[in-house]
C-alpha positions as CSV (number, residue, x, y, z in Angstrom):
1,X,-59.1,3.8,-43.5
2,X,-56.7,3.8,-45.9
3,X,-54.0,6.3,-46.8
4,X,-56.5,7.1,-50.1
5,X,-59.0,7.5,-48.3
6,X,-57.8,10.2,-45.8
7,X,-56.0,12.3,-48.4
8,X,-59.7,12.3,-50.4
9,X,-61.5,12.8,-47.0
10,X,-59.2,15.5,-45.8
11,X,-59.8,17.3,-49.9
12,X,-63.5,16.6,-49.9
13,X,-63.6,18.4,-46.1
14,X,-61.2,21.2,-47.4
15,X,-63.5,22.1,-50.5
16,X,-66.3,21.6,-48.1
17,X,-65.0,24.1,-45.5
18,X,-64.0,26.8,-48.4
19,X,-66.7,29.7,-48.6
20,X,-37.4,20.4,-53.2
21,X,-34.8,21.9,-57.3
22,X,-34.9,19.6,-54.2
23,X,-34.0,19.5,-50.1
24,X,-33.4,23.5,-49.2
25,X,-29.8,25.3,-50.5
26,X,-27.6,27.2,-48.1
27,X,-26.8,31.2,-49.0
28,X,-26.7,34.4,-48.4
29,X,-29.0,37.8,-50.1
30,X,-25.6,39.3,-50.9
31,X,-24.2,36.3,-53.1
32,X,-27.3,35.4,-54.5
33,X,-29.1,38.3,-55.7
34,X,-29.6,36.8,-59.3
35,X,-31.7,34.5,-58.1
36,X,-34.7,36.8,-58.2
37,X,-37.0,36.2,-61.2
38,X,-40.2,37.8,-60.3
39,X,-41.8,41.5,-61.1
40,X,-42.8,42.0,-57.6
41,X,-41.1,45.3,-57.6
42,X,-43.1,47.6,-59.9
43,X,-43.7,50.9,-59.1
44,X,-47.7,50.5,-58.4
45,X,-49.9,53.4,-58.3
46,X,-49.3,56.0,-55.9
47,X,-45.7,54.8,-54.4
48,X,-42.4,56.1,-55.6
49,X,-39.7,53.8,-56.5
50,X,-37.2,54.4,-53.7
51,X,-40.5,53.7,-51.1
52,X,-41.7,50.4,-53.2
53,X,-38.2,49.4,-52.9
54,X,-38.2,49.7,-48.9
55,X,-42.0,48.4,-49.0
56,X,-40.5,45.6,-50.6
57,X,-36.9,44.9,-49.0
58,X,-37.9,42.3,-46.6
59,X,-39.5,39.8,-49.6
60,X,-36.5,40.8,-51.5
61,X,-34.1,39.6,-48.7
62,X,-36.1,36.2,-48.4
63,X,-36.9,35.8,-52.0
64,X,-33.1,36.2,-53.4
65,X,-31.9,32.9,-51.3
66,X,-32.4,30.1,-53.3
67,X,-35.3,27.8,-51.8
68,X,-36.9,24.4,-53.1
69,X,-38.1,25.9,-55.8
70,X,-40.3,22.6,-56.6
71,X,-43.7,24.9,-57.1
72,X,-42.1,26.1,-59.8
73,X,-40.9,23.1,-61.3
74,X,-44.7,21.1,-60.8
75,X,-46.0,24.4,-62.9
76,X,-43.3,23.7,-65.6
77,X,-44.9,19.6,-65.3
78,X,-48.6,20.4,-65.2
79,X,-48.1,22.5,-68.5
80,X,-47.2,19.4,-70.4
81,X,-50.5,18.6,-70.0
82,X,-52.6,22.0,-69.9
83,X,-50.3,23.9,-72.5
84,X,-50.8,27.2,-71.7
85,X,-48.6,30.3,-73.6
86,X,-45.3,31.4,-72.1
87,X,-47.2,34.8,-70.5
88,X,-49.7,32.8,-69.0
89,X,-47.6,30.6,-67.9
90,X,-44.7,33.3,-66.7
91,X,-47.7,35.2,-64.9
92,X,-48.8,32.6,-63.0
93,X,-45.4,31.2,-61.4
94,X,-45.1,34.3,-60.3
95,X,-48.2,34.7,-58.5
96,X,-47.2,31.5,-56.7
97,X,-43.7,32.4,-56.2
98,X,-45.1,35.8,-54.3
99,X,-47.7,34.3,-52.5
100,X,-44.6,31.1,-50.8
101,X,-42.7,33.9,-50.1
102,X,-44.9,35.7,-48.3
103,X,-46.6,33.1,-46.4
104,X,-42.9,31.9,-45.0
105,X,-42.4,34.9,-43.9
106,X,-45.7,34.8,-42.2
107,X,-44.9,31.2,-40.8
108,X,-41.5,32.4,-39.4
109,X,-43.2,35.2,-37.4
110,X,-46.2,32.9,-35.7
111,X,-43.5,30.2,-35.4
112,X,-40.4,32.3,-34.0
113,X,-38.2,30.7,-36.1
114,X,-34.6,31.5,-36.7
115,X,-33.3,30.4,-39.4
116,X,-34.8,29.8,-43.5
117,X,-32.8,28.4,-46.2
118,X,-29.9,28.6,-44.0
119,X,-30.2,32.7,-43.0
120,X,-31.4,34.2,-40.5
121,X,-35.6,34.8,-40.8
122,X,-36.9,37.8,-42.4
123,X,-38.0,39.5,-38.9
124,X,-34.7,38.9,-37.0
125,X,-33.4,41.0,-40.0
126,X,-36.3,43.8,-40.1
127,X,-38.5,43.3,-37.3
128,X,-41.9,41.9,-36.9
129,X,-44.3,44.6,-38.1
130,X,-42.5,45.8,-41.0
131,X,-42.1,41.4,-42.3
132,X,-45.9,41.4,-41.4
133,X,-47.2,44.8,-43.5
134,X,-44.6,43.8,-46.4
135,X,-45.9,40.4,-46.7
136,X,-50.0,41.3,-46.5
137,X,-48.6,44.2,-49.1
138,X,-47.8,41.2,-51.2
139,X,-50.5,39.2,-51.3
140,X,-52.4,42.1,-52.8
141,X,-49.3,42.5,-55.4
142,X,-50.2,38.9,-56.0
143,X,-54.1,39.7,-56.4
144,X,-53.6,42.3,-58.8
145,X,-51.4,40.1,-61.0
146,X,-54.3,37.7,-61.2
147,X,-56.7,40.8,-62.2
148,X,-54.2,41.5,-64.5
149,X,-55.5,37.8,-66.4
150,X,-58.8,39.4,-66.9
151,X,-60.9,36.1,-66.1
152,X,-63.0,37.0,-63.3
153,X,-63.5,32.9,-62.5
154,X,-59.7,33.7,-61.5
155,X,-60.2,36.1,-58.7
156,X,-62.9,33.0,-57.2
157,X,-60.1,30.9,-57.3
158,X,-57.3,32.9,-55.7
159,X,-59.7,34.2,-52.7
160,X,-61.0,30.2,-51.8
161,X,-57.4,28.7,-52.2
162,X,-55.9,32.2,-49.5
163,X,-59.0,31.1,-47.7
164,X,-58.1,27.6,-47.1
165,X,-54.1,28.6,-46.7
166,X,-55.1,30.5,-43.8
167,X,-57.7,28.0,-42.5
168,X,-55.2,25.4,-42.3
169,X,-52.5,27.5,-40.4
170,X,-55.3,28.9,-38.2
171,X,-55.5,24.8,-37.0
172,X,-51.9,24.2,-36.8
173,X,-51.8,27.3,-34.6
174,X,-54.2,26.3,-31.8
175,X,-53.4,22.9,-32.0
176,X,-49.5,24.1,-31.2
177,X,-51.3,27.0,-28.7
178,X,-53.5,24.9,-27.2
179,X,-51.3,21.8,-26.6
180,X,-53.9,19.6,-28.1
181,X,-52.8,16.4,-30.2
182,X,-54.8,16.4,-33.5
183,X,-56.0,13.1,-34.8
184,X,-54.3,11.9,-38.3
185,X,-57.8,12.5,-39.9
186,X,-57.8,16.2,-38.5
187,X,-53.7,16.3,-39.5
188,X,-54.5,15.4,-43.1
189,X,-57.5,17.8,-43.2
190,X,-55.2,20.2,-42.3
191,X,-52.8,19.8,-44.8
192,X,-55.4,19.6,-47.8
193,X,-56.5,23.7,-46.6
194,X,-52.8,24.7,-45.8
195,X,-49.9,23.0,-47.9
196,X,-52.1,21.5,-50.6
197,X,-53.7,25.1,-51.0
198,X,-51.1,26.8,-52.7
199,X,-50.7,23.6,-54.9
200,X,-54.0,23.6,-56.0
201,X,-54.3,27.1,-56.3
202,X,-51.9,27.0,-59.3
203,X,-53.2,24.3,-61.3
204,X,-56.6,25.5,-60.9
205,X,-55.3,28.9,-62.0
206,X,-53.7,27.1,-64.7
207,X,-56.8,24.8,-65.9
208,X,-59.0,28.3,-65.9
209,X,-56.4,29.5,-68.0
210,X,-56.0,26.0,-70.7
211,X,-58.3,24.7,-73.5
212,X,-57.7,21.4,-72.3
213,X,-60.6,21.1,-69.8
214,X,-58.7,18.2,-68.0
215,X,-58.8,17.7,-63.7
216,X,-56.1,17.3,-62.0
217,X,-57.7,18.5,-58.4
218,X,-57.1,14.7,-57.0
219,X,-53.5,14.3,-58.1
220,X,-52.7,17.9,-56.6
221,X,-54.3,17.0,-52.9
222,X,-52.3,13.5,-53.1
223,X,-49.1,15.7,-54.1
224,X,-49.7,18.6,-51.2
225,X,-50.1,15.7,-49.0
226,X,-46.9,13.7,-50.0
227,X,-45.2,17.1,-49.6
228,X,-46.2,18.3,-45.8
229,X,-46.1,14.8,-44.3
230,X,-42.0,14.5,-46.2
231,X,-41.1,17.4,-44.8
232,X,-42.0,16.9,-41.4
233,X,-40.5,13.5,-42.0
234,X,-37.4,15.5,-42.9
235,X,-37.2,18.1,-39.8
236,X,-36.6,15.2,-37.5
237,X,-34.1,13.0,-39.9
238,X,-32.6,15.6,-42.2
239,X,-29.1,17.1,-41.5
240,X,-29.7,19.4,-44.3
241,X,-32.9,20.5,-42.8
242,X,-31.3,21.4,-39.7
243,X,-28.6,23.3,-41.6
244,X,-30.9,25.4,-43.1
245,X,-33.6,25.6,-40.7
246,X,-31.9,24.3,-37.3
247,X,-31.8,20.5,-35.6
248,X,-35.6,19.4,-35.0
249,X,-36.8,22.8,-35.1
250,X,-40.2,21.5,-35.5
251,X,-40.1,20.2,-31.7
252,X,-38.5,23.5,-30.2
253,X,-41.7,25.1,-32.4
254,X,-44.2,23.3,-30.2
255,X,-45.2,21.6,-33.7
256,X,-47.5,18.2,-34.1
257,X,-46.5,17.3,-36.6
258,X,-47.5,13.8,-38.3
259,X,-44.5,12.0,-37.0
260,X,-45.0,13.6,-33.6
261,X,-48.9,13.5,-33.0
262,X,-49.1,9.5,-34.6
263,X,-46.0,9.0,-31.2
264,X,-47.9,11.0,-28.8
265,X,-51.1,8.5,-29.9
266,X,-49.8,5.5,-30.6
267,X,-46.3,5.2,-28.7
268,X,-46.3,4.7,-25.0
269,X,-44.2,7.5,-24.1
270,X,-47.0,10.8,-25.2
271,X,-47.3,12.2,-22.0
272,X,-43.4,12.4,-21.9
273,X,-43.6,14.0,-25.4
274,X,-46.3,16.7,-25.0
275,X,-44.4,17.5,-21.9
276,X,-41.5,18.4,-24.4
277,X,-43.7,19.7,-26.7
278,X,-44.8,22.6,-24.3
279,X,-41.4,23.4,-23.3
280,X,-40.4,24.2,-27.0
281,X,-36.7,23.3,-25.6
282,X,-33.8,24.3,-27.5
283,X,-31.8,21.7,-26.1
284,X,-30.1,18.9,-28.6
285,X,-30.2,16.7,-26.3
286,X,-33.8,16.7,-25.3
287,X,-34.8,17.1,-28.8
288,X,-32.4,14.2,-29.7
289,X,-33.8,12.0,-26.6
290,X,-37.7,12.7,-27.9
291,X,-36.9,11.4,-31.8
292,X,-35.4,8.1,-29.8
293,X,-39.0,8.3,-28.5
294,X,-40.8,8.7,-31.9
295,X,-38.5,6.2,-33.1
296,X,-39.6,3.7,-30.3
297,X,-42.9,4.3,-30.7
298,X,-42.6,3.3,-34.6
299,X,-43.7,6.3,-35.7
300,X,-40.7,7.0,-38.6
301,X,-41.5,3.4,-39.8
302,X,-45.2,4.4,-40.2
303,X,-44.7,8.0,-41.7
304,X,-42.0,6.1,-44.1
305,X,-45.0,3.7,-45.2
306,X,-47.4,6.2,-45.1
307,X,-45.6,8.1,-47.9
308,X,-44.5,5.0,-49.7
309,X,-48.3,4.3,-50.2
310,X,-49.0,8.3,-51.4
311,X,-46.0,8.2,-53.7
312,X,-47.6,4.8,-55.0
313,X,-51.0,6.4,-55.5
314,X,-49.7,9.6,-57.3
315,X,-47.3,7.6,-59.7
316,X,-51.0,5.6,-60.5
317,X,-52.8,9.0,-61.1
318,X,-50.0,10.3,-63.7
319,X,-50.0,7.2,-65.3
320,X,-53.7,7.3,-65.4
321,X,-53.2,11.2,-67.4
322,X,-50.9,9.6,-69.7
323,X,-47.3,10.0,-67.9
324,X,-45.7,12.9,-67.3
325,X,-41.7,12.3,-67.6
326,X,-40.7,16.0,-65.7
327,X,-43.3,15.0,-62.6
328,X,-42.3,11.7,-62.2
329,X,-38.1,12.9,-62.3
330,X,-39.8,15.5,-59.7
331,X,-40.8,13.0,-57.3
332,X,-38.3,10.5,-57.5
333,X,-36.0,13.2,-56.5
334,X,-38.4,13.7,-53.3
335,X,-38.5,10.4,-52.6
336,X,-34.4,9.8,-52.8
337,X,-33.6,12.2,-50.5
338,X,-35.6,10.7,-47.8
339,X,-33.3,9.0,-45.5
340,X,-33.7,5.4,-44.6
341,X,-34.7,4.1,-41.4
342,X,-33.4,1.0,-39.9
């Protein structure tokens, strides 16, 4: 099967199933504090502002560091061709920006991580169950911005895309929990509900919004796709990733990954690294001696062809709308900064 074919096979199963600015930056909350650009805090109905501001402090800590920031700038490239108003527009980065936010915090919770973009997680800062409630709290803020559009088709949209966010974290979970090895059919399905969720969820938001009644559903999945399989490309290669989020901390995670699982599968060392896998070792030095394993096994080679042949297939699909010069500058940044192998 082709690497087409799994990315539509893994979409087709998602919709089935439903009811890097570039490489992280380094910072602090204190020194980068205009870096918020959102509206999450507004007084809502029935909170004061002093208790919407400690409602709100833990997304506020997270979402004043400068991240990726390449939702944003794929919303600012999809509009070239969907041309909606600057409100429309405005409104629905925002609801995206909220809803990544959120959902990292999330992540950084069920993955005990310690470090995002380069500070300490929201939860080492203000414990688990107030990160929890104040990211839930904002995934309603986020709903009621989309109520706030006034096209009921919207609210359909939003509910199937959280859906399938939550579907696909619910299978990275057990896979990590249960120490079972997915299948890169099963990986890529997994990807389509989680990563490429949010993705799709803001250019079908935008396309319910536009006049131009143009699809982009296939280029999205093929650009979620090229995402999560880059970035776990990037967790085991990256020194910037492991400035910012700590050497291989995909390994001391218990993660499989696509670079891990297509080892464990296809290498002749799995046992050794699912034996790694369930320690969740900090150790540098047996997190450095299972990449030398991956690396044996191929499997940085393959994941390198394997987004060779996605970035190949999404340049075909914007050609194939016409071009798009701020989407194809987006992804030959993403594809620069992935380090050679060899």
């Amino acid at each position: 099967m082709s690497t087409t074919d799994k990315v539509a096979t893994a979409a087709a199963n998602s919709a089935a199933s439903s009811p890097e600015k570039m490489p992280e930056s380094q910072g602090s909350p204190q020194t980068n504090k205009k870096h918020k650009t959102d509206n999450t805090k507004q007084g809502l109905k029935g909170t004061t502002s002093s208790m919407e501001e400690a409602l709100l402090a833990p997304y506020e800590y997270l979402s004043q560091v400068p991240g990726k920031e390449v939702r944003t700038v794929m919303i600012r490239a999809f509009n070239d061709w969907l041309q909606l108003d600057s409100t429309k527009l405005s409104a629905i980065a925002s609801i995206i920006r909220k809803l990544h936010t959120a959902s990292l915090m999330i992540d950084d919770v069920e993955d005990s991580s310690d470090l995002r973009r380069g500070v300490p997680v929201t939860h080492k800062i203000y414990g688990v169950p107030m990160t929890i409630n104040t990211a839930n709290y904002v995934y309603f803020v986020a709903l009621q911005d989309v109520l706030r559009l006034e096209k009921p088709q919207l609210v359909e949209i939003f509910t199937e895309e959280l859906l399938n966010l939550h579907r696909g974290q619910g299978m990275e979970l057990y896979w990590r929990d249960t120490l079972t090895c997915p299948t890169e059919e099963q990986y890529m399905e997994m990807i389509s509900h989680k990563t490429g969720g949010l993705f799709r969820l803001a250019v079908k938001l935008m396309q319910e919004c536009s006049e131009s009644g143009l699809d982009f559903t296939r280029l999205v999945d093929l650009i979620g796709a090229y995402f999560q399989v880059r970035d776990d490309f990037m967790n085991l290669q990256s020194s910037e990733y492991s400035n910012n989020k700590g050497f291989c901390e995909d390994l001391t995670e218990g993660k499989f990954s696509f670079v891990v699982a297509h080892a464990i599968t296809h290498g002749q060392d799995g046992a050794q690294l699912m034996s790694i896998l369930r320690q969740k070792t900090t150790d540098d030095n047996v997190k450095r001696y299972a990449v030398s394993l991956m690396s044996k096994a191929g499997s940085f080679d393959y994941t390198a062809a394997f987004l060779a042949d996605l970035e190949r297939r999404i340049t075909d699909e914007i050609k194939a709308h016409g071009g798009n010069a701020l989407l194809e500058e987006v992804m030959a940044k993403l594809s620069k900064t992935v380090p050679s192998i060899g």
